[in-house]
C-alpha positions as CSV (number, residue, x, y, z in Angstrom):
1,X,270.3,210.6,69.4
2,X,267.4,211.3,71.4
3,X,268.2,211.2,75.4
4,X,266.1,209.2,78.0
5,X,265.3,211.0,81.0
6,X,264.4,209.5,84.2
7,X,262.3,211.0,86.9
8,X,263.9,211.1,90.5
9,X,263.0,208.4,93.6
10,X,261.9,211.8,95.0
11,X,259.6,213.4,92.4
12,X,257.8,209.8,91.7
13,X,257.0,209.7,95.4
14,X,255.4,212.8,95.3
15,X,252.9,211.5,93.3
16,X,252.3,208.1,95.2
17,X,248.8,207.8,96.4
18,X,248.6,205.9,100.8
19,X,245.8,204.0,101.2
20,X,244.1,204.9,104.6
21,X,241.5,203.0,106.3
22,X,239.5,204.8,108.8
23,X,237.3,202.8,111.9
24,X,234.1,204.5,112.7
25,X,232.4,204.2,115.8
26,X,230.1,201.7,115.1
27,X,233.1,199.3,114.1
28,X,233.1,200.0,110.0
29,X,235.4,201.1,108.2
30,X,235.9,203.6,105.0
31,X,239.4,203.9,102.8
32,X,240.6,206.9,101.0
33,X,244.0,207.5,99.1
34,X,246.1,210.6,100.1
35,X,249.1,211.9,98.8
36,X,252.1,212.7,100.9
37,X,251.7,216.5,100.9
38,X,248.2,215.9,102.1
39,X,247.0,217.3,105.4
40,X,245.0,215.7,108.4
41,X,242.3,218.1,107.9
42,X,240.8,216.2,104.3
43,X,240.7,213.1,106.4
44,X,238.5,214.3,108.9
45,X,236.3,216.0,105.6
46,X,236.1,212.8,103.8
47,X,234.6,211.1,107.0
48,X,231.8,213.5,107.4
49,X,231.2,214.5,104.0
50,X,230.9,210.4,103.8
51,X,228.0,210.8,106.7
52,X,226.8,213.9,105.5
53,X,227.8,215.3,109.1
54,X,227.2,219.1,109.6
55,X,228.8,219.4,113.2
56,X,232.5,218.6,112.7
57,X,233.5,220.7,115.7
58,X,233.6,217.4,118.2
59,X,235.2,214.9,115.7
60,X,238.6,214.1,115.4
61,X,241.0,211.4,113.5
62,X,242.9,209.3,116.2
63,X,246.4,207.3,115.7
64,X,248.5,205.0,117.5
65,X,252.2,205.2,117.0
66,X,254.4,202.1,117.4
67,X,254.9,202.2,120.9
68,X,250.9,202.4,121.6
69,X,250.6,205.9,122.2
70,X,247.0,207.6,121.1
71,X,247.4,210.8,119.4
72,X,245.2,213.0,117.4
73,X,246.0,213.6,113.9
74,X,246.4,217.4,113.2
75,X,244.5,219.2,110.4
76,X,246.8,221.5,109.5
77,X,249.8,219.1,109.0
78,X,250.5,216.9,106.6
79,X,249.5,213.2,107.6
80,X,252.6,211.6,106.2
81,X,254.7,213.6,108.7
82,X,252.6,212.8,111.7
83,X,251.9,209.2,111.3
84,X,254.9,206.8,112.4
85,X,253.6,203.8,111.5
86,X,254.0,201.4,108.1
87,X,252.0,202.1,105.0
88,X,248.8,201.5,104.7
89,X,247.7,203.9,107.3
90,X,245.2,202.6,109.8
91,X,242.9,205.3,112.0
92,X,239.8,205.9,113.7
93,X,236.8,208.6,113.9
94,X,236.5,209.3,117.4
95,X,234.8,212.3,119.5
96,X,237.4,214.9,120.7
97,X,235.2,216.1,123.4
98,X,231.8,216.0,124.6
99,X,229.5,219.3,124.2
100,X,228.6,220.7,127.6
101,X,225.1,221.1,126.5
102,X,223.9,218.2,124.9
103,X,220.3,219.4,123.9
104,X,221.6,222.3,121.9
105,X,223.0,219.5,119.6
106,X,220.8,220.8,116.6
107,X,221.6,217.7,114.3
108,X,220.2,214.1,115.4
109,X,223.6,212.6,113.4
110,X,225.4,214.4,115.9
111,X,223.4,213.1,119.0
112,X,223.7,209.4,117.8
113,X,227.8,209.5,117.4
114,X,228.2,211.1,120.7
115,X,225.8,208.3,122.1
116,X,228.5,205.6,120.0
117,X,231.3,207.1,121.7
118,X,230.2,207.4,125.2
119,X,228.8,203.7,124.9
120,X,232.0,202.9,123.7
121,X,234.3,204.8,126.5
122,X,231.8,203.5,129.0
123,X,232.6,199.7,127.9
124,X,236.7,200.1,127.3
125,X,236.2,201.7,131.6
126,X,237.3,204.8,129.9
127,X,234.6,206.5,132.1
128,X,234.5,205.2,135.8
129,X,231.5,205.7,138.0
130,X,230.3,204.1,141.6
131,X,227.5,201.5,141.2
132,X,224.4,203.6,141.5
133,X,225.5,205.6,139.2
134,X,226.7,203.1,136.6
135,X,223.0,201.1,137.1
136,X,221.4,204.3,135.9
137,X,224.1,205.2,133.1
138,X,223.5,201.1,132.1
139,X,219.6,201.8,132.3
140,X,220.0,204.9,130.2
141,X,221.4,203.3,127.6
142,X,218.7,200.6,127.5
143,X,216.6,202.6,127.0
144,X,217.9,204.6,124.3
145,X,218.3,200.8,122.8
146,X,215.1,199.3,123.2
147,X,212.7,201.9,124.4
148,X,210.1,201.6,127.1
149,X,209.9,198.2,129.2
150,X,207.3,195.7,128.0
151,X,207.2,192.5,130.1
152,X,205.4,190.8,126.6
153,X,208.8,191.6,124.7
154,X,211.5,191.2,127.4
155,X,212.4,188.4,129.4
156,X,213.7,188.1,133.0
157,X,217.5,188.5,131.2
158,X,216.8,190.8,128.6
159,X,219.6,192.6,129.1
160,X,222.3,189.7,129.2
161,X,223.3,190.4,125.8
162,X,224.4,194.0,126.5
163,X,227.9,194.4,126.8
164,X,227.4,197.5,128.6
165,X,230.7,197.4,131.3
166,X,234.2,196.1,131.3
167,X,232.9,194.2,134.2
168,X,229.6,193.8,134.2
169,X,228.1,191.3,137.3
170,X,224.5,190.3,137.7
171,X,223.7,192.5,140.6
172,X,224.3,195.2,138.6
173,X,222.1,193.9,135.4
174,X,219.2,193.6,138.1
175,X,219.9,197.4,139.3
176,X,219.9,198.2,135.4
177,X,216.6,196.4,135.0
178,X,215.2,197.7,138.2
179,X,215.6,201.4,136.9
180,X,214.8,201.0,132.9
181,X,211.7,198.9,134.2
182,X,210.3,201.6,136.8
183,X,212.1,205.2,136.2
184,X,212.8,205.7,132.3
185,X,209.6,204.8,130.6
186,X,208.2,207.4,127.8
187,X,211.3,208.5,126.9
188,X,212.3,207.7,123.6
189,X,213.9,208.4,119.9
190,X,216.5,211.8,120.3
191,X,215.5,212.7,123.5
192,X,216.4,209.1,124.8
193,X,219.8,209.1,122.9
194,X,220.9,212.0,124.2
195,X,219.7,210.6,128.1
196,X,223.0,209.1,128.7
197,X,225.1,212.0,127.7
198,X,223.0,214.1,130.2
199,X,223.4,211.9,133.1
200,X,227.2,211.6,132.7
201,X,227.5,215.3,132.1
202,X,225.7,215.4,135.6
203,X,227.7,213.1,137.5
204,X,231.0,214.0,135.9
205,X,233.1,215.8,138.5
């Protein structure tokens, strides 16, 4: 009589494949599978092999536990033991930290998610600033957005649509204006992306 064997709760959940869903910084999203024995680090590979991105060094995977908490997923742990949460896992590409030399960025991939995160950070009031120096942040930004002012292309509100601030009043639209009319012309493509970056690594305390 030939015996039936059964595998063990334990050895078929070795083999079960976690759907993950990572955010990127522009808002989409990309899934992967993972087992349980797998570590943060393929995560973090499967996002920039899925941009082709070079400089990884920056990048990180970000989490939030059940009671809210932010933490950053480690590479060299498995992701099963660090997240806390219910199956399917839900994360997001983020920037770790920004370089202290923004020009010696070598890859323009690089440039624009750093640009993502700091517009980002700038809008959540993640980065506080006085008002001057939030116009010219705001008129950086602009910039890198629409490019030089042309009064044929850009109305008296051109900028209303820009969700720049958390709280974001008229007076300072028409400072944002003032400076991206008169201050920031002819700079443009990488140079203008990385323009905010350098101004908040200047004021930065």
């Amino acid at each position: 009589m030939k015996m039936l064997r059964f595998r063990s709760p334990s050895i078929r959940s070795l083999d079960q494949e976690i759907l993950c869903t990572i955010r990127l910084l522009d808002d989409s999203e990309i899934s992967c599978s993972i087992q349980r024995d797998t570590k943060g680090q393929f995560l973090l590979d499967h996002v920039c092999n899925h941009y082709n991105l070079l400089e990884k060094d920056y990048f990180g995977i970000r989490y939030v536990d059940p009671e809210k908490q932010r933490h950053w997923l480690e590479p060299n742990k498995p992701v099963v033991r660090q997240m806390k949460s219910q199956q399917p896992y839900t994360m997001c590409f983020r920037v770790k930290f920004y370089p202290h030399e923004p020009m010696k960025i070598k890859e323009e991939l690089t440039r624009y998610l750093l640009y993502l995160q700091l517009k980002r950070d700038v809008y959540h009031g993640r980065l506080l600033c006085p008002f001057a120096e939030a116009a010219y942040l705001g008129a950086c930004i602009i910039q890198a957005e629409l490019g030089d002012y042309d009064p044929e292309e850009h109305p008296s509100d051109y900028i209303r649509d820009f969700k720049l601030f958390p709280k974001q009043s008229l007076k300072l639209e028409r400072k944002i204006m003032e400076i991206h009319k008169n201050e920031l012309r002819q700079f443009y493509t990488l140079q203008t992306i990385m323009l905010p970056l350098l101004f908040w690594q200047e004021t930065e305390p």
